[in-house]
C-alpha positions as CSV (number, residue, x, y, z in Angstrom):
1,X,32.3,-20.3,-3.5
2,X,29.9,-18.5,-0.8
3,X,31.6,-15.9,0.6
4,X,29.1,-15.3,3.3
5,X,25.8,-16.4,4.4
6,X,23.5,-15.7,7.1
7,X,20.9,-18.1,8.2
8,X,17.3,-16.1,9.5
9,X,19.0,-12.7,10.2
10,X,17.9,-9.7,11.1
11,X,16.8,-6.2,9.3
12,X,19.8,-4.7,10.7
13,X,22.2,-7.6,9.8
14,X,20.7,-8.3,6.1
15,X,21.1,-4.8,5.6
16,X,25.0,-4.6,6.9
17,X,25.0,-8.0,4.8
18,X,23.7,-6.1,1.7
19,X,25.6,-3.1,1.9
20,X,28.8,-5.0,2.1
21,X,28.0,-6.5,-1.0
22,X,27.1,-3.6,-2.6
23,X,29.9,-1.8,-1.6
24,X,32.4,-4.4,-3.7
25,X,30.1,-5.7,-6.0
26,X,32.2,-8.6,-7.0
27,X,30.0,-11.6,-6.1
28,X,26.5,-13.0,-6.8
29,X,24.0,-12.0,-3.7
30,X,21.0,-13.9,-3.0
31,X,18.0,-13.6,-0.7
32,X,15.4,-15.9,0.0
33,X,12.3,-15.7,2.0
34,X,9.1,-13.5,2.4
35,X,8.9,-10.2,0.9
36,X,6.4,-8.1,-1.0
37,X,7.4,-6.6,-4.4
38,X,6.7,-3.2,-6.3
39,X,7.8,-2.2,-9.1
40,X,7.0,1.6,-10.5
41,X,8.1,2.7,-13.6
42,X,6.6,2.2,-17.7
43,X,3.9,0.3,-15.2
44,X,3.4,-0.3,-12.1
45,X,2.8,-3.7,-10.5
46,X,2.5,-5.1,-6.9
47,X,3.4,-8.8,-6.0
48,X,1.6,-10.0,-2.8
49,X,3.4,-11.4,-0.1
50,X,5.4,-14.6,-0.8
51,X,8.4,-16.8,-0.7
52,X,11.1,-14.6,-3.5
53,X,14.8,-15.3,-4.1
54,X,16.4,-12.2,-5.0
55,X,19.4,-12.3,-6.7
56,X,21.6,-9.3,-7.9
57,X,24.4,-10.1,-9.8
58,X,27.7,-8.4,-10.4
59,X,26.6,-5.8,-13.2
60,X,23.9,-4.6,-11.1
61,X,20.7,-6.2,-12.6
62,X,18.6,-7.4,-10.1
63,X,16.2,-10.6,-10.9
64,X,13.3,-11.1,-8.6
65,X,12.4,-14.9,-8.9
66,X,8.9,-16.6,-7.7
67,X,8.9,-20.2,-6.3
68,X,7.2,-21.5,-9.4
69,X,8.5,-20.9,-13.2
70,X,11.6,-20.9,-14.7
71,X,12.0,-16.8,-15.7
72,X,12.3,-13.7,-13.0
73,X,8.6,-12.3,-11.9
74,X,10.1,-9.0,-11.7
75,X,13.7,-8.1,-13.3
76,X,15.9,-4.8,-13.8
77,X,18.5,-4.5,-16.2
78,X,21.9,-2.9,-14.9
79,X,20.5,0.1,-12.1
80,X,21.9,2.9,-11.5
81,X,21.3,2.7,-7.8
82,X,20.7,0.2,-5.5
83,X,20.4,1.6,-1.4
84,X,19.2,-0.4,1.1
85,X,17.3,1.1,3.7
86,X,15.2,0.0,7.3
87,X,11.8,0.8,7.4
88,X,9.0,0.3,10.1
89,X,11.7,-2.1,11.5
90,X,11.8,-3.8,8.1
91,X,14.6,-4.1,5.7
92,X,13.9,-2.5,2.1
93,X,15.9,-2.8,-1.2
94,X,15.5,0.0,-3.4
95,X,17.0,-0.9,-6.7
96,X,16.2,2.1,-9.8
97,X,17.1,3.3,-13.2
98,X,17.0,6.6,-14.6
99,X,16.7,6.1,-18.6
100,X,13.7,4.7,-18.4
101,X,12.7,6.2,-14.9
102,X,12.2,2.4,-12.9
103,X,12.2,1.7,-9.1
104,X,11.8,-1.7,-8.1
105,X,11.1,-2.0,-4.3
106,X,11.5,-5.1,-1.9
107,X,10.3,-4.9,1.6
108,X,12.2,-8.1,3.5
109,X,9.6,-9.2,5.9
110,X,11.3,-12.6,7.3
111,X,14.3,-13.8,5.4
112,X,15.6,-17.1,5.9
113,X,18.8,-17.3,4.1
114,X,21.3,-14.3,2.7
């Protein structure tokens, strides 16, 4: 069942969209369109600017999936946080763990469906 789902919104509106979802946690949340990845922690990677769908499930694990390939490009197990914040007029998912220390980053730059 979808809940809710925005078609091209804005930073301010998928961020209201996020943090609703955060807030209850009780549904599946996806995101798909362009956004550039980092991921700091036991390494540190960068994933240029593409086409993601990010998804964060129930528990809190976020996967990070690519539009080619069947497994997540970036993943998190259950976080301990996950804030979403606006930056430079851009929205930015910050999802991290403390045990090991991880923070993976998403920076929204044109989103087409939430």
């Amino acid at each position: 069942m979808i809940r809710e789902q925005l078609l091209s919104p804005t930073p301010v509106d998928l961020r209201a969209f996020l943090m609703r979802a955060l807030r209850t946690r009780d549904c599946l949340v996806q995101v798909g369109g362009l956004a550039e990845v980092s991921y700091h922690g036991r390494a540190a990677s960068t994933a240029e600017v593409g086409s993601y769908l990010v998804m964060i499930k129930r528990d809190g694990s976020l996967q990070i999936h690519a539009p080619k390939g069947v497994k997540p490009m970036n993943w998190q197990p259950k976080t301990d946080e996950i804030t979403v914040v606006l930056e430079e007029e851009q929205c930015v998912l910050l999802a991290s763990r403390r045990s090991p220390a991880e923070l993976v980053r998403v920076t929204f730059l044109e989103v087409q469906i939430a």
